[in-house]
BAFI-3210 file (N, C-alpha, C; in Angstrom, 3 decimals, decimal comma, padded with zeros to 6 digits):
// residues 282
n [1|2|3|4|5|6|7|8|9|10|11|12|13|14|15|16|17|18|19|20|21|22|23|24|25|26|27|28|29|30|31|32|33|34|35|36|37|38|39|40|41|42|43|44|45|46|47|48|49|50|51|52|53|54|55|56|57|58|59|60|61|62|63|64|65|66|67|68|69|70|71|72|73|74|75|76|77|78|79|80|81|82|83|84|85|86|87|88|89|90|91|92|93|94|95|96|97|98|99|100|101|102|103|104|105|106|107|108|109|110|111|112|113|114|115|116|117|118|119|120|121|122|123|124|125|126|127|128|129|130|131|132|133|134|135|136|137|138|139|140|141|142|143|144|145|146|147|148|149|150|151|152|153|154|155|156|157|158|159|160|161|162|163|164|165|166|167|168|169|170|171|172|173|174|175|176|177|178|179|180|181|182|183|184|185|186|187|188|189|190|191|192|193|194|195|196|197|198|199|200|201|202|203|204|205|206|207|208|209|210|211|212|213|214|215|216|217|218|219|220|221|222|223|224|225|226|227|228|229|230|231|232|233|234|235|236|237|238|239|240|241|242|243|244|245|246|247|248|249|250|251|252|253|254|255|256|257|258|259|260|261|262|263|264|265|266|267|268|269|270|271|272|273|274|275|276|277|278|279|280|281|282]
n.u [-042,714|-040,942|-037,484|-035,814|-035,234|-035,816|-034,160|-032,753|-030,142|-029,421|-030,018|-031,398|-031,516|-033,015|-033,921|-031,419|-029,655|-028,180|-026,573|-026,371|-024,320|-024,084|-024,998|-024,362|-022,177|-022,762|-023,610|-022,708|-021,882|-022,605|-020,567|-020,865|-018,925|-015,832|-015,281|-015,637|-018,448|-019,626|-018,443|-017,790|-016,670|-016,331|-018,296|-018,741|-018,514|-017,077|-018,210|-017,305|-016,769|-013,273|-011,569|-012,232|-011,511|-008,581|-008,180|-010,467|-009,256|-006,649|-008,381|-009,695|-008,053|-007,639|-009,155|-012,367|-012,528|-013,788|-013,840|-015,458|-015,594|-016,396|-020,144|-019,673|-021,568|-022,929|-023,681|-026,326|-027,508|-029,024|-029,819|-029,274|-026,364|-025,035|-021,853|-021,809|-020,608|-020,142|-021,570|-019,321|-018,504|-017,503|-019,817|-019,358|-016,362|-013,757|-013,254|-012,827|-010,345|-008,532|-009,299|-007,757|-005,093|-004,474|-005,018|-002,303|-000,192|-000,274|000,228|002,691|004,088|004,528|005,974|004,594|003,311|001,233|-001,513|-003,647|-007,151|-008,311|-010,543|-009,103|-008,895|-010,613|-011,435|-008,523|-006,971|-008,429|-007,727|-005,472|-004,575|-004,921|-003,383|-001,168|001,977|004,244|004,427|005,444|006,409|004,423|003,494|001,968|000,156|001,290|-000,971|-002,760|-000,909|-000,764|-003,272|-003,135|-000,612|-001,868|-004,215|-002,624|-001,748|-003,382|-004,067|-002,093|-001,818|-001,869|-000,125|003,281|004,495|005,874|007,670|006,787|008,805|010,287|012,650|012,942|013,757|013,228|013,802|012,505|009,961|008,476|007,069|005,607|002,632|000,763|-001,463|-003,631|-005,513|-008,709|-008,150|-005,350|-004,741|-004,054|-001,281|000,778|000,318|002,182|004,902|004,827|004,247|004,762|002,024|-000,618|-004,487|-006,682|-010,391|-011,559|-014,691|-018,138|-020,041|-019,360|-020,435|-023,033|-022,719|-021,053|-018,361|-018,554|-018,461|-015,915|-014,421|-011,200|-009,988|-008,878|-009,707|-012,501|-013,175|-015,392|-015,825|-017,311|-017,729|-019,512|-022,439|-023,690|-027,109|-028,033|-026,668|-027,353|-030,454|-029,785|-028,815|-030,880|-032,798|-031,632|-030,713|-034,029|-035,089|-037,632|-038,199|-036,213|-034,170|-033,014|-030,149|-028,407|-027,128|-029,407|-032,117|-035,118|-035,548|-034,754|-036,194|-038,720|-039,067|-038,521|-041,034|-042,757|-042,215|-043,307|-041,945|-041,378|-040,002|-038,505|-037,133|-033,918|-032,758|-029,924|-028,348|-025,908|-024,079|-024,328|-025,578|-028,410|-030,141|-033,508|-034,122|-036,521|-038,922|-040,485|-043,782|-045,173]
n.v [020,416|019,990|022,757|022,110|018,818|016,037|013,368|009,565|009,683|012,256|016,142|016,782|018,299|018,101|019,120|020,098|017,804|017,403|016,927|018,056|017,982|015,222|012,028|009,810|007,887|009,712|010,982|013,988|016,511|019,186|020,714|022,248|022,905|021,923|020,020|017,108|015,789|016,955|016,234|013,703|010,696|009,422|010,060|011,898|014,162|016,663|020,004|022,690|025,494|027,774|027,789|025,067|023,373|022,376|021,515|019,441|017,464|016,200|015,417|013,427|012,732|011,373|013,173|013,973|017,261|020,773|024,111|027,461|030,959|033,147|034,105|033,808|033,075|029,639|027,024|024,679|022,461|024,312|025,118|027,940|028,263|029,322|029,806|030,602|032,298|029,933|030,659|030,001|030,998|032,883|033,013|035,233|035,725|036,761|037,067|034,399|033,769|035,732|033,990|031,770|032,041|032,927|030,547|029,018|030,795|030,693|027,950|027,675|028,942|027,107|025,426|023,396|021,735|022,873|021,861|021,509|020,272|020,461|020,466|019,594|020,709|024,137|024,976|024,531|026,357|028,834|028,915|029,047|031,661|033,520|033,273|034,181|034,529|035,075|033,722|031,502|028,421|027,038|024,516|021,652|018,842|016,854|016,083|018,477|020,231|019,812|020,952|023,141|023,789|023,677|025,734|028,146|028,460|030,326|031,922|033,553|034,637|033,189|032,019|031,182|027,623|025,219|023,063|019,416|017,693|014,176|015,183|017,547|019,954|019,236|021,107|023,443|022,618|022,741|025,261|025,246|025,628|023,055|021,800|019,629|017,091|015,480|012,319|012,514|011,948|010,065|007,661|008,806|011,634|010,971|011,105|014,200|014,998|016,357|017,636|019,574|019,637|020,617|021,812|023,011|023,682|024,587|022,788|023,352|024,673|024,050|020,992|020,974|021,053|017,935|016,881|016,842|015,041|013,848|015,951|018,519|021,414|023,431|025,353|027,630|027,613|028,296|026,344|027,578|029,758|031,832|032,663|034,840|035,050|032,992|033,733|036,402|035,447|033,464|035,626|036,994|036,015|035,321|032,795|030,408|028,163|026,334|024,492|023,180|021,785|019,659|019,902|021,709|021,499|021,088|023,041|025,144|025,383|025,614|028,170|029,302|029,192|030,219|032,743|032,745|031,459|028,837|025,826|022,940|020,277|018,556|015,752|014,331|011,630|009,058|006,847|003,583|004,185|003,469|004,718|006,069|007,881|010,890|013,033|015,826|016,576|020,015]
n.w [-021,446|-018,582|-017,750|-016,022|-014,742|-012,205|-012,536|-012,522|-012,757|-011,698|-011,410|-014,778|-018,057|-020,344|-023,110|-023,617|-023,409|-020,748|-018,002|-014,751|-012,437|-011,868|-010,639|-011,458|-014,049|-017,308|-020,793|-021,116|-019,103|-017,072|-014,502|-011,301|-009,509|-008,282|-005,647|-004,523|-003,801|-006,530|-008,177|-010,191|-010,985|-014,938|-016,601|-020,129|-021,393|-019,603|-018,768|-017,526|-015,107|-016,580|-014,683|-012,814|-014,579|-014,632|-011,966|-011,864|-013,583|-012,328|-010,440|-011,229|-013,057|-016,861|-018,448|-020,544|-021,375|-021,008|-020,779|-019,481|-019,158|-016,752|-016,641|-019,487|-022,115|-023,842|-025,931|-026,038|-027,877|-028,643|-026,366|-023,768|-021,921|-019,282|-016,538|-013,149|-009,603|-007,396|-004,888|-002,489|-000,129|003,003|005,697|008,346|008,723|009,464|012,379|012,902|011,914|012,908|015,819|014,851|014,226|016,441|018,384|017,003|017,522|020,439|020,766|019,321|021,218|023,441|022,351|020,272|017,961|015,361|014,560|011,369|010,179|007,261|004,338|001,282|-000,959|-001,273|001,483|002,833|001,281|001,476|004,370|004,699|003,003|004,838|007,293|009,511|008,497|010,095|012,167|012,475|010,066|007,204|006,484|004,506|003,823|000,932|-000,952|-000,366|-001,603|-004,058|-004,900|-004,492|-006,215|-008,644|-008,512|-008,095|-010,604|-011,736|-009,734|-008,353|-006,204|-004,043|-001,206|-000,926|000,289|002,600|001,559|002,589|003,929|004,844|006,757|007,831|009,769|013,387|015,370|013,648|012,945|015,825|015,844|013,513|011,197|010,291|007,630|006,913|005,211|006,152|005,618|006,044|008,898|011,497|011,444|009,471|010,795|013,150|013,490|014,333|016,988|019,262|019,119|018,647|017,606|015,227|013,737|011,076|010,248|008,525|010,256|012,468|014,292|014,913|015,874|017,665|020,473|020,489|018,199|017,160|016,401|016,992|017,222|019,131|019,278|017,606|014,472|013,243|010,247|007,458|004,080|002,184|000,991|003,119|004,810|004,278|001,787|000,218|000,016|-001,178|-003,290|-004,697|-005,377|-007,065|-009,283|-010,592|-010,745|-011,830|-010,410|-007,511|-006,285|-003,660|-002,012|000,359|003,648|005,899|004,584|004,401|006,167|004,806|002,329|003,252|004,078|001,319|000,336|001,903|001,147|-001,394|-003,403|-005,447|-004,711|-003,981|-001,865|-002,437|-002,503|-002,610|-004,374|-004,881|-006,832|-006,076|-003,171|-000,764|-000,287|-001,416|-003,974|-003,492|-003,819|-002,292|-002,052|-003,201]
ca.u [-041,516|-040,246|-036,281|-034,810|-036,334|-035,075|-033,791|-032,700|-028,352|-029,654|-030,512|-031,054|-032,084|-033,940|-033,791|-029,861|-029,069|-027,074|-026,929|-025,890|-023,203|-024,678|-024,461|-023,776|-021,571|-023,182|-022,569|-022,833|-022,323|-022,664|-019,792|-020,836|-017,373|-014,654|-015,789|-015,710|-019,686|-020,355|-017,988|-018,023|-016,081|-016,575|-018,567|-018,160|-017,714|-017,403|-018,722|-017,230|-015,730|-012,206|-010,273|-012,012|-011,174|-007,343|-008,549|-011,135|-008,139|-006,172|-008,503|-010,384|-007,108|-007,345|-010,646|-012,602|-013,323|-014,475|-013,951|-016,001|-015,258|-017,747|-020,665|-019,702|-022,737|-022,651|-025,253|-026,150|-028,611|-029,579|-030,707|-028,385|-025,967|-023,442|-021,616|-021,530|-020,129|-021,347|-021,495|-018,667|-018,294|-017,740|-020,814|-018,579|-014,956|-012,833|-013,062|-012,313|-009,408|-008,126|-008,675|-006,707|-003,860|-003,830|-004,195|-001,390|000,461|-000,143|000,691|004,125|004,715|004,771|006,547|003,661|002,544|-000,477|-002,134|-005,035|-007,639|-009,687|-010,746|-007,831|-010,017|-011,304|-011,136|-007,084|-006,697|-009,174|-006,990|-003,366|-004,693|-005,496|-002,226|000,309|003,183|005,433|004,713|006,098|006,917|003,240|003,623|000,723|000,072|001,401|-002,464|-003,279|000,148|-001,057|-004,394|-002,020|-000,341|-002,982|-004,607|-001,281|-001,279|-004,707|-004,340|-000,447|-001,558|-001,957|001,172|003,945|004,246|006,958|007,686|006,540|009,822|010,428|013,880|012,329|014,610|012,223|013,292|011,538|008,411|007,795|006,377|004,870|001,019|000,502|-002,566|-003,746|-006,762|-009,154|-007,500|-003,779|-004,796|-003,554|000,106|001,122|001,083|002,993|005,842|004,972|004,295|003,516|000,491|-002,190|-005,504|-008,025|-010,831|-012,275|-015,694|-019,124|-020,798|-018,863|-021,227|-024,193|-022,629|-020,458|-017,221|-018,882|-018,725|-015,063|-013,234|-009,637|-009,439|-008,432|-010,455|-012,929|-013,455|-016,360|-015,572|-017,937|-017,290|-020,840|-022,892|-024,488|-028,329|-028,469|-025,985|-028,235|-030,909|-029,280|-028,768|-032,136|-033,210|-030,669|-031,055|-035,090|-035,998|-038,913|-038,098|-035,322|-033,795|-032,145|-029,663|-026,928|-027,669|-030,901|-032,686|-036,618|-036,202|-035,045|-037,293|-040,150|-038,552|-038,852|-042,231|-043,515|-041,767|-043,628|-041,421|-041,665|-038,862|-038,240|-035,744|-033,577|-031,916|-028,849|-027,876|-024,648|-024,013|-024,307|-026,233|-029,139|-031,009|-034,356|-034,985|-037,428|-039,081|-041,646|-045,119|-045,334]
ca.v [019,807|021,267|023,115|020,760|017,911|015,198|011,887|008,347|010,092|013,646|016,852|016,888|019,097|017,365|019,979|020,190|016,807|017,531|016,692|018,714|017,697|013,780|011,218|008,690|008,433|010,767|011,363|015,535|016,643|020,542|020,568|023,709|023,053|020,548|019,054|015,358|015,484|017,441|015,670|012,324|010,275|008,620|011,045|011,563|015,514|017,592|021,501|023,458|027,298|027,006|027,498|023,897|022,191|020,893|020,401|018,043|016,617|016,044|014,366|012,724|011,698|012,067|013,723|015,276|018,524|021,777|025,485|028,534|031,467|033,297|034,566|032,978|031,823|028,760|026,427|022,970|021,948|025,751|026,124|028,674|028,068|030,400|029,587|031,989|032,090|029,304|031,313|029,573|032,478|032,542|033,997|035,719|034,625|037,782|036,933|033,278|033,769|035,647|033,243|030,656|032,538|032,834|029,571|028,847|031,668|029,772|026,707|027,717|029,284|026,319|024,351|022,179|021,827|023,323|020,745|022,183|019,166|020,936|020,268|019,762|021,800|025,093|025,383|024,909|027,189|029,736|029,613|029,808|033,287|034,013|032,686|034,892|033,439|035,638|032,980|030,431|028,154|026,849|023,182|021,372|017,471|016,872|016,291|019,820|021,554|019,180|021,211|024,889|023,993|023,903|027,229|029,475|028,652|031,511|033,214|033,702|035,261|031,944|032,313|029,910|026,833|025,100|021,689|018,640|016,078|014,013|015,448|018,885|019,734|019,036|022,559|024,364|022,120|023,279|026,520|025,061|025,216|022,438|022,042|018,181|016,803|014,092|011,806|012,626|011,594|008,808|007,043|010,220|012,191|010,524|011,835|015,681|015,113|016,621|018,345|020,221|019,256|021,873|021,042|023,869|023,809|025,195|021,974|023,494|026,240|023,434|020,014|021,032|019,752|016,589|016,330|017,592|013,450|013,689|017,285|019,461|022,773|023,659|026,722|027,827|028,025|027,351|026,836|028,012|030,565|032,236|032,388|036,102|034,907|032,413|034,297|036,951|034,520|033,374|037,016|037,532|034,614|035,516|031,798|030,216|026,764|026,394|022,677|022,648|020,394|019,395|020,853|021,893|021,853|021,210|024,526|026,713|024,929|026,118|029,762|029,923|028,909|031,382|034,074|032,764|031,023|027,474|025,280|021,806|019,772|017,566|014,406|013,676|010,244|008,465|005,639|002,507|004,235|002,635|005,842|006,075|009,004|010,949|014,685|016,026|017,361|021,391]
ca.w [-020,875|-017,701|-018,294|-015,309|-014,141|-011,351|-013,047|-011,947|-012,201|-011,242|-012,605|-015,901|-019,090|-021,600|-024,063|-024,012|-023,080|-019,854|-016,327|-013,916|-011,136|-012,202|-009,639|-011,926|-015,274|-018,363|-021,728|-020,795|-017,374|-016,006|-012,926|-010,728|-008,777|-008,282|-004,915|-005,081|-004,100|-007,597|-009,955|-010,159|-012,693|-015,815|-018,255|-021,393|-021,626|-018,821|-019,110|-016,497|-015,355|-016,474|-013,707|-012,585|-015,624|-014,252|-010,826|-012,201|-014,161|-011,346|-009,233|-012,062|-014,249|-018,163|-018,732|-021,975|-020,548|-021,684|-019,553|-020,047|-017,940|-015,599|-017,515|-020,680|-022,786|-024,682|-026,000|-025,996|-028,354|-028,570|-024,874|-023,749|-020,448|-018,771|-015,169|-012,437|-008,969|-006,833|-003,180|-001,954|000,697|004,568|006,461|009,128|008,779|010,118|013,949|013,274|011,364|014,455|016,510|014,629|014,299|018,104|018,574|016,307|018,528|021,484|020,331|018,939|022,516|024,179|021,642|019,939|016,185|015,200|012,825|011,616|009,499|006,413|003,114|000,243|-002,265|-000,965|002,488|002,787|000,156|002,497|005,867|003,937|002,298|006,185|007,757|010,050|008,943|011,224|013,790|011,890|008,736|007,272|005,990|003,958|003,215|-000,090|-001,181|-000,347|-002,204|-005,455|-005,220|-004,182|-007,674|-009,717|-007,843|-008,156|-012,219|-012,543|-008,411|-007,904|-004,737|-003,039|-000,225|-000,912|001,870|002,985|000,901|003,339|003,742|006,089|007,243|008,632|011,650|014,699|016,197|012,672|013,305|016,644|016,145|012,561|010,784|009,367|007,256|006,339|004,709|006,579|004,979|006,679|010,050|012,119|011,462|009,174|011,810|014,497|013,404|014,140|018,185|019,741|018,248|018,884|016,567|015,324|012,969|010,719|009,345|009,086|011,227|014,281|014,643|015,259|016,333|019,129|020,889|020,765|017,057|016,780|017,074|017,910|017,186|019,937|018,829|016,373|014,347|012,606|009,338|006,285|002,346|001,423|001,352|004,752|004,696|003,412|000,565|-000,244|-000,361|-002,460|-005,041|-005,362|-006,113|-008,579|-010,584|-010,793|-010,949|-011,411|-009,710|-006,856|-005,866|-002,400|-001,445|001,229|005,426|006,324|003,380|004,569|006,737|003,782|001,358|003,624|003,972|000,248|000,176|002,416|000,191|-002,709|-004,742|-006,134|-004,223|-003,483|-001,234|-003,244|-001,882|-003,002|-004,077|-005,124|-007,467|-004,988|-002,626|-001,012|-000,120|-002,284|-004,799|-002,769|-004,187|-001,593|-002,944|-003,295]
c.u [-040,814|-038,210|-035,789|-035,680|-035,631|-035,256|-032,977|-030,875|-028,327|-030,310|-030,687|-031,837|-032,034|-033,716|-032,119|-028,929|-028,223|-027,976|-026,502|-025,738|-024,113|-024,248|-024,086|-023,177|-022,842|-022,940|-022,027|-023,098|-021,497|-021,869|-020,098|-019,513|-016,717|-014,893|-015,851|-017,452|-020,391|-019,553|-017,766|-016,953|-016,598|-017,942|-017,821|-017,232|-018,071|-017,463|-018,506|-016,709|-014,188|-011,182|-010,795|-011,889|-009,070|-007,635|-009,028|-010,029|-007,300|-006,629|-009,195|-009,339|-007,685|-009,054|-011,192|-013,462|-013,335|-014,593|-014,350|-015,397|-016,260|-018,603|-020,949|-020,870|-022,408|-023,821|-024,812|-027,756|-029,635|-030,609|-028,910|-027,964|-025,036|-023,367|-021,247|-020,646|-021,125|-021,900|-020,634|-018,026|-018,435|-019,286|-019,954|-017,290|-013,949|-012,339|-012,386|-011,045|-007,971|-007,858|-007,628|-005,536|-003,576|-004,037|-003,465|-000,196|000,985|000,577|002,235|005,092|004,772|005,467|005,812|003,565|001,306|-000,812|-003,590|-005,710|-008,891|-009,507|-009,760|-008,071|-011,015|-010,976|-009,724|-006,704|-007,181|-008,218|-005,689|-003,778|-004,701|-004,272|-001,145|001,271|004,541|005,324|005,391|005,823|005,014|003,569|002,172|000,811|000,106|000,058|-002,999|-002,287|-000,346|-002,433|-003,867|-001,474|-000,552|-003,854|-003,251|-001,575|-002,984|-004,937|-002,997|-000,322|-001,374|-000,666|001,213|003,786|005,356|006,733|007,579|007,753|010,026|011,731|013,836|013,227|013,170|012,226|012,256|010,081|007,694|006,558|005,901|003,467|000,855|-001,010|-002,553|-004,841|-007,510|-008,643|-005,743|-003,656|-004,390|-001,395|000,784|001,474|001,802|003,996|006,356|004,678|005,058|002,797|-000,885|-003,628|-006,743|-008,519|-011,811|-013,380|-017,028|-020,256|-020,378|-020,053|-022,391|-023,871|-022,306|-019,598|-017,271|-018,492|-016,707|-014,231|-012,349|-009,208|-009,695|-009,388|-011,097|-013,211|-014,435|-016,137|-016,186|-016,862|-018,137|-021,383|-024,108|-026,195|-028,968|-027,700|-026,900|-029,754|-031,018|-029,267|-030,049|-032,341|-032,478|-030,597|-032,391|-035,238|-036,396|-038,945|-036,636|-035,166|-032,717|-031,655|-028,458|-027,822|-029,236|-031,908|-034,193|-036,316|-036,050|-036,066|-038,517|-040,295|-039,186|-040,189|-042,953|-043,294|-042,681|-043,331|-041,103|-039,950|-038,979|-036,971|-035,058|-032,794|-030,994|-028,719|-026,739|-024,692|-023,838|-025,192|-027,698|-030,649|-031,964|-034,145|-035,964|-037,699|-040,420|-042,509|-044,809|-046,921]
c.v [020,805|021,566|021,918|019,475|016,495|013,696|011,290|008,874|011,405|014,138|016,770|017,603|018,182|017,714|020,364|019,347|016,846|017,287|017,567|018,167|016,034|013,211|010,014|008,861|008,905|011,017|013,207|015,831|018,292|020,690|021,991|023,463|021,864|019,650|017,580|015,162|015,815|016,933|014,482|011,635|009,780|009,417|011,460|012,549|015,964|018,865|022,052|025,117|026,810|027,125|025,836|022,637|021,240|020,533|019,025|016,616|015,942|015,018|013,429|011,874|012,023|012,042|014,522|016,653|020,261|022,983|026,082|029,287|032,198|034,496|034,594|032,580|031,043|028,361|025,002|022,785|023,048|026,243|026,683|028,353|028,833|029,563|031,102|031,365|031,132|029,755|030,955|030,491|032,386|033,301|034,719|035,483|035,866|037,434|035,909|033,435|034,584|034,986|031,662|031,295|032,810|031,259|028,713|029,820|031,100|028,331|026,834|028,026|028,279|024,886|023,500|022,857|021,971|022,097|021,435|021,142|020,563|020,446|020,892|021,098|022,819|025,451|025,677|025,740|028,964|030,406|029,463|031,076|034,128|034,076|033,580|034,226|034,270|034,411|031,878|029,938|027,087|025,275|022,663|019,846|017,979|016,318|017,881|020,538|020,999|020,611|023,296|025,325|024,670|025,524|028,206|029,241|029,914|031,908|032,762|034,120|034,295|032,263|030,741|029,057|026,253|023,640|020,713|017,960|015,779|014,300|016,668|018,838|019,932|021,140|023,904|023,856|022,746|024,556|027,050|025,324|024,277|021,813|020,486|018,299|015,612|012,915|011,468|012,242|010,360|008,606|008,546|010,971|012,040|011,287|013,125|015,871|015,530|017,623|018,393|020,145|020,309|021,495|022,299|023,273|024,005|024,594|022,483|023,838|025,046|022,071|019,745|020,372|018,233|015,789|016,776|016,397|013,532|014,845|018,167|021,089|022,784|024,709|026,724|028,355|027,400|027,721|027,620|029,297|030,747|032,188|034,013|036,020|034,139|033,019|035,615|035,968|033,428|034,074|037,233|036,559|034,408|033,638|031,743|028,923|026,903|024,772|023,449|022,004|020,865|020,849|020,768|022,292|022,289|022,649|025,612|026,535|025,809|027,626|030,332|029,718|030,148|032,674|033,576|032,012|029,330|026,393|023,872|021,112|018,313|016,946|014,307|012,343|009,825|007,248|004,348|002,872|003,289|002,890|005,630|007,923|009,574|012,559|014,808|017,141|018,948|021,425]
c.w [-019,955|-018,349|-017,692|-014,709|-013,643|-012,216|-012,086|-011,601|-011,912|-012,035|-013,957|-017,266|-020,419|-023,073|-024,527|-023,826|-022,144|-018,572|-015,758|-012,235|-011,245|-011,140|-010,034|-013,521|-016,548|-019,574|-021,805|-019,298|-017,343|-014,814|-012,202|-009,877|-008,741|-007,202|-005,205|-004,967|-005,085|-008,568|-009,281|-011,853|-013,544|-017,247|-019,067|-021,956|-020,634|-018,805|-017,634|-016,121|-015,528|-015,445|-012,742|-012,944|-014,992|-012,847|-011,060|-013,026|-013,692|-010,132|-010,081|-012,829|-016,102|-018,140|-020,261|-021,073|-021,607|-020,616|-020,104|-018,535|-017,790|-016,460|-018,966|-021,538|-024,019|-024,666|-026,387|-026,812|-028,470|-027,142|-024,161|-022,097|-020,674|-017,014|-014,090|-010,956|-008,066|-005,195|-002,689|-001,113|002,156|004,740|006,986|009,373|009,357|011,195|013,571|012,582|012,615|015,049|016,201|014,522|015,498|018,816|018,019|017,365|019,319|022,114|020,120|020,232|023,271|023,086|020,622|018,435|016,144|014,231|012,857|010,224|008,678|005,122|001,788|-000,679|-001,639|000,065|003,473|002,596|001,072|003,616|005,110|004,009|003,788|007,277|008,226|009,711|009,159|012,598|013,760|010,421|008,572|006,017|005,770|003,734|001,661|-001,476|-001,509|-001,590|-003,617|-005,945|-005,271|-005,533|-008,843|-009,641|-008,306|-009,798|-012,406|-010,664|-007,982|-006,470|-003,632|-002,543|-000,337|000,264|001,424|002,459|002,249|003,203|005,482|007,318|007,905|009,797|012,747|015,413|015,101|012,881|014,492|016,479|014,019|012,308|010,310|008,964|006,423|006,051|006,023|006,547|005,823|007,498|010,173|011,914|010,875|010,062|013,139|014,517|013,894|015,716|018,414|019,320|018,911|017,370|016,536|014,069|012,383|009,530|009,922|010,342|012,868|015,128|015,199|015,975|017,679|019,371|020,464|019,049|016,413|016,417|017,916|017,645|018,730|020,313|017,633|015,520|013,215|011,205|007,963|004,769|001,609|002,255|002,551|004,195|004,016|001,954|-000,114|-001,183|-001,601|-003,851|-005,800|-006,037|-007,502|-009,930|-011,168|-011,574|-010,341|-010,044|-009,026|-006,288|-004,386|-002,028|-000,579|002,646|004,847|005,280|003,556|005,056|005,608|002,809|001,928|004,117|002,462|-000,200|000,266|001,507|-001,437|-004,146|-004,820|-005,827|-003,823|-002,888|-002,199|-002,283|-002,982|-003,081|-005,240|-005,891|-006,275|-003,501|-002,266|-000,698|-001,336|-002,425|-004,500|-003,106|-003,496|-002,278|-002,685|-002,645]
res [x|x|x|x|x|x|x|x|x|x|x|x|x|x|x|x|x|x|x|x|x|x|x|x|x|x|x|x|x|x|x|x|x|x|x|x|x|x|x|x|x|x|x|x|x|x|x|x|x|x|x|x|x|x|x|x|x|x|x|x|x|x|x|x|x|x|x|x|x|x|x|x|x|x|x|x|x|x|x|x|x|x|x|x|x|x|x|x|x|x|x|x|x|x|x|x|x|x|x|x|x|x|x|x|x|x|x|x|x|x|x|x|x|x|x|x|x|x|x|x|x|x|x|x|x|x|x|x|x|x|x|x|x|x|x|x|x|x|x|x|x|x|x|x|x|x|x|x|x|x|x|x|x|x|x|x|x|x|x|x|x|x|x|x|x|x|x|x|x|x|x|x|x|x|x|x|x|x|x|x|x|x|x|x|x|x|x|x|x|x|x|x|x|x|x|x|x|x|x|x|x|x|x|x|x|x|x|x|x|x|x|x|x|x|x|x|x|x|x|x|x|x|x|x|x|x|x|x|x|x|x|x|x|x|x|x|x|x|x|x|x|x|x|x|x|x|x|x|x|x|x|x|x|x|x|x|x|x|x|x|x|x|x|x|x|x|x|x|x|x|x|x|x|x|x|x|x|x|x|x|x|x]
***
């Protein structure tokens, strides 16, 4: 009996009765992070690191959950699990962080609101820690500060932000950050015109202007790990079998080949999906 082996709601271990990051409800589910594409609702117990046991609570609602912290071993049915870090690490993020703070600069110099569109959970959290805020006052969709909350109760360092209302004097907005989710766009922001739109994430680097919508600027900024991080964390984890998923999976799949080691590309699929279950031969 292999350890993991691809089932009809995902990963799953045979030997310890668990799924891992399930795509459909579970009575045991493995969360490697809070992401909405790795937790999913409606299992029974969730096994996660604990600093993403109240996120999951938060976006999940009343949950049975269960935190270990990093390195931890526990057991399930006596096969032994610990959680580690999942790479969630820029490749190169120094420069770009630069240049958003200059064009935030820029922006404030001619009067306009920066709005800058990233991900509630992680990547928000990323450009705050990054954030001149000598150039001005750094305002968040009340989405994002829910998720700021929960973060400051175990990393205090998170830098306060400026409560969202709608009574803001117009002349403090001008020469504002404000940081929304996907989600925030459209009617929401009417209000904050005139605004400048910038759209951080790692697809910049490959899609191009073209892929940016109604954002203004894009900046290259991933959640995951670069392709030498990656690699590092093969090595270090000395497994036998490697699953790939999410971006360019076939090309690293066939990277790790050449090196030797026993890899396959996994497809992702979603409860209602209409994508087929698809594991290509070795």
């Amino acid at each position: 009996m292999p350890l993991i082996e691809l089932a009809k709601k995902g990963l799953y271990c045979a030997l310890a009765d668990v799924y891992i990051d399930p795509w459909q409800a579970v009575p045991n589910a493995l969360i490697t992070h809070a992401h909405s594409d790795h937790a999913r609702g409606g299992n029974g117990l969730y096994m996660a690191h604990e600093h993403s046991v109240p996120i999951l609570a938060a976006r999940l609602g009343k949950i049975n959950a269960q935190g270990y912290a990093y390195g931890k071993t526990f057991s399930c049915n006596g096969v032994k699990i610990s959680f580690h870090p999942a790479g969630h690490v820029p490749g190169s993020a120094l420069e770009v962080f630069n240049e958003i703070n200059a064009w935030w600069a820029g922006n404030a110099a001619d009067g306009v609101v920066s709005v800058m569109m990233a991900y509630s959970l992680g990547k928000a959290q990323r450009i705050l820690q990054h954030l001149d805020q000598q150039i001005g006052p750094v305002i968040v969709h009340p989405v994002i500060e829910e998720m700021n909350e929960i973060i400051r109760g175990f990393s205090p360092s998170l830098p306060q932000t400026l409560p969202f209302k709608n009574n803001i004097p117009p002349a403090q907005l001008r020469n504002a950050m404000l940081i929304v989710s996907a989600a925030s766009s459209g009617e929401w922001l009417e209000k904050f015109k005139p605004y400048s739109m910038a759209f951080a994430s790692g697809w910049t680097n490959l899609r191009g202007k073209s892929k940016w919508g109604s954002a203004d600027r894009g900046f290259t900024l991933s959640d995951h790990a670069d392709w030498n991080g990656l690699n590092k964390a093969v090595k270090a984890t000395g497994a036998q079998k490697v699953y790939v998923t999410h971006g360019y999976t076939s090309a690293y799949v066939r990277w790790l080949r050449e090196q030797g080691i026993d890899a396959d590309e996994l497809k992702t699929l979603y409860e209602g999906d209409s994508v087929e279950l698809k594991m290509p031969h070795s």
